[in-house]
C-alpha positions as CSV (number, residue, x, y, z in Angstrom):
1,X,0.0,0.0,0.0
2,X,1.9,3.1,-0.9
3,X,1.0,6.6,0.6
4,X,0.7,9.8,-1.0
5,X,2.7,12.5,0.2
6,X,1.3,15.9,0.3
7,X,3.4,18.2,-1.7
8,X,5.0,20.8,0.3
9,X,4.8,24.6,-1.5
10,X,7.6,26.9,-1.2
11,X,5.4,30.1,0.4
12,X,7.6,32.5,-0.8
13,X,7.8,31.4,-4.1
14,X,3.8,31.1,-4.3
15,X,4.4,35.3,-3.0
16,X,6.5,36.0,-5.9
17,X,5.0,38.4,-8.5
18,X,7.1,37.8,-11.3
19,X,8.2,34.4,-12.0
20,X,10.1,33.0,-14.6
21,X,7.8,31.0,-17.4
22,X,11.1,29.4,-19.2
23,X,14.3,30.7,-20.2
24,X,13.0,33.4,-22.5
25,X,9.5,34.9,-20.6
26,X,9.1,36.4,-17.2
27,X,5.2,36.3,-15.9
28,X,3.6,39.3,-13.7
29,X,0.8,37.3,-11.7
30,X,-0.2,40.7,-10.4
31,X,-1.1,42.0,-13.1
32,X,-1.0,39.3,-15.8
33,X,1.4,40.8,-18.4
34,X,4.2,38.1,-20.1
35,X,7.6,40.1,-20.5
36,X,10.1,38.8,-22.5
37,X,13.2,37.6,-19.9
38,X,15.9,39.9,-21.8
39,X,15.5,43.6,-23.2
40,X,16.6,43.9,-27.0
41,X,19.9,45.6,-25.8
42,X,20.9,42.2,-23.9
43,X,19.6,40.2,-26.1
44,X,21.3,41.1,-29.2
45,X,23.8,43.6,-28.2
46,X,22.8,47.0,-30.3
47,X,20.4,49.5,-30.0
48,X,17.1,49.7,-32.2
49,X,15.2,52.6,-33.1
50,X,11.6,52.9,-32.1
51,X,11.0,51.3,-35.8
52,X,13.2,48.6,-35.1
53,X,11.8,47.7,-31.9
54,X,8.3,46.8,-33.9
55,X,10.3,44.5,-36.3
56,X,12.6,43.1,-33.3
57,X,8.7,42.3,-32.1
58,X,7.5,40.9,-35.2
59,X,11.0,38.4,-35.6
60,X,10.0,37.4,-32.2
61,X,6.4,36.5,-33.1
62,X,7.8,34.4,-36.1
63,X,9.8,32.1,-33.8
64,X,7.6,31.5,-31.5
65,X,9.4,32.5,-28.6
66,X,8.5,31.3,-24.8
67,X,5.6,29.3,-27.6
68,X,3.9,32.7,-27.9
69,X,3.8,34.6,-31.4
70,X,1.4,38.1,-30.1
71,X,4.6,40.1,-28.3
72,X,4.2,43.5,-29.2
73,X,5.9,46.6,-27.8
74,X,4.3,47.5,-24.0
75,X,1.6,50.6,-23.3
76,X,2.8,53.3,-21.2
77,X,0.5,51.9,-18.6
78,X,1.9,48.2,-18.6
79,X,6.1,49.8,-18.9
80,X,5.0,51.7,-15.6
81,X,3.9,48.6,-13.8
82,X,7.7,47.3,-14.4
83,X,8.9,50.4,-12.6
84,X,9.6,50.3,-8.6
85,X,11.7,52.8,-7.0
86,X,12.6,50.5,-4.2
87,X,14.2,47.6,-6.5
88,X,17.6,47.9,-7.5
89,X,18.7,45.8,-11.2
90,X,22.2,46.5,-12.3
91,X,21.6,48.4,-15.8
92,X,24.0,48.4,-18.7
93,X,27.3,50.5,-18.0
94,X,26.5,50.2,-14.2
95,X,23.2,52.5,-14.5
96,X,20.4,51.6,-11.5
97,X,17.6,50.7,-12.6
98,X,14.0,50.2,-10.6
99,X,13.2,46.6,-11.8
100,X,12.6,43.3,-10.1
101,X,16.1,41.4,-9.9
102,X,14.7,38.3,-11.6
103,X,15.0,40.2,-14.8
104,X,19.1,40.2,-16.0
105,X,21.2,42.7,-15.0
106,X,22.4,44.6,-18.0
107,X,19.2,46.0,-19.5
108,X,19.2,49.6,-21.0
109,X,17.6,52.2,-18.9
110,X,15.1,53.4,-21.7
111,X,12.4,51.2,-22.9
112,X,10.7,52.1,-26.2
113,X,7.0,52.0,-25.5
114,X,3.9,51.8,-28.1
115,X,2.3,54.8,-28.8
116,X,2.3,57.1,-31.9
117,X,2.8,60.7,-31.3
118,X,4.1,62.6,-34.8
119,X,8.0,61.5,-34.8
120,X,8.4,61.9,-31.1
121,X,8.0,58.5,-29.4
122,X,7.6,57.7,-26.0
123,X,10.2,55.2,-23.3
124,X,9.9,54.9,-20.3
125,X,13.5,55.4,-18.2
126,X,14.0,52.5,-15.6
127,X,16.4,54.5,-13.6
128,X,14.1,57.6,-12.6
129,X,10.6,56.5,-13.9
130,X,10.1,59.0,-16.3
131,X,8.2,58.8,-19.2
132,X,10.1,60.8,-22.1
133,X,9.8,61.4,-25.7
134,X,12.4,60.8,-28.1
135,X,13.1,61.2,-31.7
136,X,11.4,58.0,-33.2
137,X,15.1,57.2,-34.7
138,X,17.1,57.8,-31.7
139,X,19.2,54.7,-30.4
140,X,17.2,53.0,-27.5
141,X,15.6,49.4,-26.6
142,X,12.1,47.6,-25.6
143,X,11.5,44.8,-23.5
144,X,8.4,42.8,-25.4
145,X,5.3,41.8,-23.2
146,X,1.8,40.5,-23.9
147,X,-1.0,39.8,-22.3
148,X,-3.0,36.4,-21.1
149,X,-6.0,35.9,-23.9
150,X,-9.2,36.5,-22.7
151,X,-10.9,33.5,-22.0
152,X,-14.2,33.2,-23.2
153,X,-17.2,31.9,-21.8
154,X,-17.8,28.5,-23.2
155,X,-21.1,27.4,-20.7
156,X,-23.4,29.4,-23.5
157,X,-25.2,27.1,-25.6
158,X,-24.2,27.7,-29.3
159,X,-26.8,27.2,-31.7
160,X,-26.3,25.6,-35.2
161,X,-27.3,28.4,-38.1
């Protein structure tokens, strides 16, 4: 007769609000955004333009990766949920910046964010949490996300037409 034995969860992992969902994707469970692991800075060592930053998101969608193919460049709204003045990430060239530790250390301190605005595009800067504008071909980088699909309610009866 063999006995079950209850698992045993970790409590402060079960706390955590970002946790890692494979090497690639980092998961807020607060507020349900997927964020790509790596900005595009770390990940391929240059800087893309605010143009660049939509294809970088479009390459990503092709392969698939973290077995997702909707990233697309972050909101103001979901970038600022990112920022928290009392976490400390190393940035690139030994910058601060406000981000949860489970992210890399080496990430740019401005983040292209979506938003169309003439030729001045908006980023948010991880080290003082300011949104600023820039020149939509000034040298920057974006860290993907996407959000959970809505589920939809499949109790309703559906009727053959």
């Amino acid at each position: 007769m063999s006995q079950q034995v209850p698992q045993v969860r970790n409590k402060k992992e079960e706390l955590k609000r970002f946790r890692e969902n494979g090497p690639h994707v980092i998961h807020d469970s607060e507020h349900d955004i997927y964020w790509m692991k790596k900005d595009s800075w770390q990940d391929k060592g240059k800087f893309f333009n605010w143009h660049e930053s939509k294809d970088y998101a479009a390459t990503k969608n092709i392969r698939k990766i973290g077995g997702f193919e909707d990233w697309r460049l972050p909101t103001g709204d979901e970038t600022m949920t990112l920022y928290d003045e009392t976490l400390e990430n190393p940035g690139k060239s030994g910058v601060v910046l406000h981000i949860d530790p489970l992210f890399p250390e080496g990430a740019f301190k401005t983040g292209w964010v979506m938003g169309d605005t003439s030729t001045r595009r908006p980023r948010l800067d991880f080290s003082d949490g300011k949104m600023v504008f820039a020149d939509e071909y000034a040298f920057g980088s974006v860290r993907l996300c996407r959000k959970s699909p809505v589920e939809k309610d499949r109790s309703r009866v559906r009727r053959n037409r």
